[in-house]
N, C-alpha and C positions, 0 to 999 in steps of 0.2 A: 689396511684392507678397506674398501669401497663399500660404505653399508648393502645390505641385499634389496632395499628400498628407500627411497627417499621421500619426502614432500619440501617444497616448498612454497610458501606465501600461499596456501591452499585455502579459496575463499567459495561456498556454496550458498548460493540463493535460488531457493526454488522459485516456481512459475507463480505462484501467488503473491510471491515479495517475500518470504520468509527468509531470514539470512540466519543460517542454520551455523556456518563455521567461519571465519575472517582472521586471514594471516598466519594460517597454522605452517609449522615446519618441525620435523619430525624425521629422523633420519634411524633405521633399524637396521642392527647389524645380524650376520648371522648367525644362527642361534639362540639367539634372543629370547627370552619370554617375557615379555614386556605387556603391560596391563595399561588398559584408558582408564583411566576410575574419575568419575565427576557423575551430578547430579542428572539425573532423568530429564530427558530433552536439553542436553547441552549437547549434543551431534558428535557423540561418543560412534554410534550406530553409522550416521551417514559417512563418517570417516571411516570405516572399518569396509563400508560396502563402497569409497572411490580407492582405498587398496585394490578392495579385488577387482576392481576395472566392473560396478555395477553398476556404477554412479561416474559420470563425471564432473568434476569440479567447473564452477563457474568461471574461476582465475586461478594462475598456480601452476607449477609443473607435478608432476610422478617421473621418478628414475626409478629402473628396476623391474618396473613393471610385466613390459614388453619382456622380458629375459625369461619370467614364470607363467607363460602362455602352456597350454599344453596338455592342462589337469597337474600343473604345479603349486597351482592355489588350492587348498583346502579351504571350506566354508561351513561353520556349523551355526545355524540360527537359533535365535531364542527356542524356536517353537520344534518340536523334531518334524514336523512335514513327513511325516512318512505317507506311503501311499497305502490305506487301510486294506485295502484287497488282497496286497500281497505281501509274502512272506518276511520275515526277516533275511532271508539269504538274499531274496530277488530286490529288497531295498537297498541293500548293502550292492548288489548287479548295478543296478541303474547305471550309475556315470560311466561303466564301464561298459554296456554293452550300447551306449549310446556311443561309445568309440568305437562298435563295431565289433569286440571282440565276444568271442563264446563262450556260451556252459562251461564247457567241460576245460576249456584252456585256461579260467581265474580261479574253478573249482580249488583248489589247492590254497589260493592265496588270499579266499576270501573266509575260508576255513582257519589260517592264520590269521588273518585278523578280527576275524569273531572271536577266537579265542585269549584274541589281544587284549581285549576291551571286557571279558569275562563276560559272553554270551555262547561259549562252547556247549551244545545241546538244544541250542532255542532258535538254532535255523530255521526250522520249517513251524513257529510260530506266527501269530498272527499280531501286528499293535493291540489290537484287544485285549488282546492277553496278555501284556504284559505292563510292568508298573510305570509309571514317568521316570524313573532311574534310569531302567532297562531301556525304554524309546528314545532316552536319551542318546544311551550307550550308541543304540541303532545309528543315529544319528552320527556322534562323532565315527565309527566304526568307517561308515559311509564318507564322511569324508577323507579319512585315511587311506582307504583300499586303492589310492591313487597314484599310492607313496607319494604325497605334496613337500614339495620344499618350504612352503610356508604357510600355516595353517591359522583363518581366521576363526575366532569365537567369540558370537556376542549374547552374551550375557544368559549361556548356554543351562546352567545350572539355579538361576533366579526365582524359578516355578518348586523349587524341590524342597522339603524338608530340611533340615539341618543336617542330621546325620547322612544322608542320602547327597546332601552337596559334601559333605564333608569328605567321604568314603569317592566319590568323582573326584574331588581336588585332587585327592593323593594319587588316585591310577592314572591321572592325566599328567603328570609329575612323574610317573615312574613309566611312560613312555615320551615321553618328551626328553628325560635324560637317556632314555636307549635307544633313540632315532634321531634324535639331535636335530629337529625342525625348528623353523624360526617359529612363533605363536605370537600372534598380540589376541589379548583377551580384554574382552569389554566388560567391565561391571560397574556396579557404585558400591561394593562392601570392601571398606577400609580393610576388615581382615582377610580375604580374601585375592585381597589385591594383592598385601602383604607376605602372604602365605606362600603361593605360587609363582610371582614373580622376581627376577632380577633387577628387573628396573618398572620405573610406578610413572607415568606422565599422566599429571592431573589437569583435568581442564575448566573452565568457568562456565558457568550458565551462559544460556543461546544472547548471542552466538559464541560459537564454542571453540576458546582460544586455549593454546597450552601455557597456566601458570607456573608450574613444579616440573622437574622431571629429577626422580629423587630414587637412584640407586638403593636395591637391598645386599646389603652386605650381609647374608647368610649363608652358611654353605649348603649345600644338598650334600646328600636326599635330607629331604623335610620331614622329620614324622610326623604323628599327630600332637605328640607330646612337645613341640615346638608353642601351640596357639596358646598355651597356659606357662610358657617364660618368659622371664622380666625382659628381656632384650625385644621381643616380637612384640608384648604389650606396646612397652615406648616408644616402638618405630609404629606399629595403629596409630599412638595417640600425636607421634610429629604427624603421619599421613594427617589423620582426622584436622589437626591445628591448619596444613597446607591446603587443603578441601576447603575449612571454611574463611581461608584469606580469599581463595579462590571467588567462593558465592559472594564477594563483598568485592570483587576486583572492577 
C-alpha cells in the first residue's frame, strides 16, 4: 500500500538565509502514529506545518497531500488559540461553520465529540474558565470535529504539568486506536515519544535532517503502568542514546 504521505529531499530556507531542514525524506503510512522527537529548533515544527500544506518547502516534493484537501488535515498547535469571547462549543464550530454549515445541522456531532475528548457539560464555558488541560482538550476537540484523515500535533501538551500531559497522552491513544487516523506528533520528550508512538524519527539540530527512524514494538492499548517497565525504560534509553548521536551528527 502507498503511504498516505510522502516527503522527499525536503529542504527549507527561510527569507533570512535560515536553513531550517536539508534533504529530509519521510514516507507515512496509514494509520500511523508516528512522532518527530529532536531538540528545540531543529525544524521538528516547520516540517509538521509543510505537511499540512502551511509552509512550502524551498526544494523537495509532498505526495499525498493534494488527496487530504478538504478539512482532511487536522492541526493542533502548541498554543490552544482559542478565541477568548467565545464558547467552548462555538470554538470547537469554527472550522465548521467556515464551511458554511449550521447550528443546528453539527449540533449532534459536536456534542460527540466534546464528549470525546471528556468536556461533556462545559460547552457553553468560557477559556477563562477553564484549566490549560481542558483548553487544550478544546483544542484537539476542534481539530477532530472535521473527522480528519490525518491529524497534526506540535508539541500540544509541552506547557502542562506531568500528570495532566500524562492523563492527554492516554485519551489521545484511546481515540486514535478508535478512529484509526494517521497522527504525527512533535515533541522532544524521549518518554513521550515512546509512550504514544509506533514509530520515533528522530532528527539533528538546525538544520534538521532525519538520523533514526526506530519502530516501537509495543502492543496497545498502553496503560500508565507501561512508563515504569523495564522494556519501555530500555527503549527511552536506546531513544535517548539515538537523540544524542543525533546532536553530534
Amino acid at each position: 500500500m502507498p503511504p498516505l504521505v510522502s516527503l522527499e529531499g525536503v529542504r527549507k530556507v527561510f527569507r533570512n538565509g535560515t536553513l531550517a531542514l536539508d534533504g529530509v525524506d519521510l514516507a507515512i503510512a496509514k494509520s500511523e502514529f508516528v512522532s518527530l522527537l529532536g531538540p528545540s529548533g531543529c525544524g521538528k515544527s516547520t516540517l509538521l506545518r509543510i505537511i499540512a500544506g502551511l509552509v512550502e518547502p524551498s526544494a523537495g516534493s509532498i505526495r499525498g497531500r493534494e488527496a487530504l484537501g478538504g478539512g482532511r488535515i487536522g492541526f493542533v498547535f502548541q498554543e490552544p488559540t482559542l478565541m477568548p469571547w467565545a464558547t467552548v462549543w462555538d470554538n470547537v464550530y469554527l472550522p465548521l461553520r467556515l464551511k458554511g454549515e449550521s447550528r443546528a445541522g453539527v449540533s449532534d456531532l459536536i456534542g460527540r465529540t466534546l464528549a470525546a475528548v471528556g468536556l461533556e457539560g462545559f460547552e457553553r464555558s468560557y477559556p477563562r474558565e477553564l484549566s490549560g488541560g481542558m483548553k487544550m482538550r478544546v483544542s484537539i476537540a476542534r481539530a477532530l470535529v472535521t473527522s480528519p484523515e490525518l491529524l497534526l500535533l506540535d508539541e500540544p501538551f509541552a506547557a502542562l504539568d506531568e500528570i495532566t500531559r500524562f492523563k492527554l497522552n492516554e485519551d489521545l491513544l484511546r481515540l486514535w486506536q478508535a478512529q484509526h487516523w494517521t497522527v504525527v506528533f512533535v515533541t522532544h520528550s524521549v518518554f513521550e515519544s515512546a509512550f504514544l508512538s509506533n514509530r520515533v524519527v528522530v532528527m539533528t539540530p538546525r538544520p534538521g535532517r532525519i538520523v533514526a527512524d526506530v519502530r516501537i514494538d509495543i502492543d496497545y492499548p498502553r496503560a500508565s503502568s507501561l512508563r515504569t517497565a523495564p522494556h519501555y525504560t530500555e527503549l527511552c534509553r536506546a531513544l535517548s542514546h539515538r537523540l544524542a548521536e543525533g546532536m553530534t551528527a
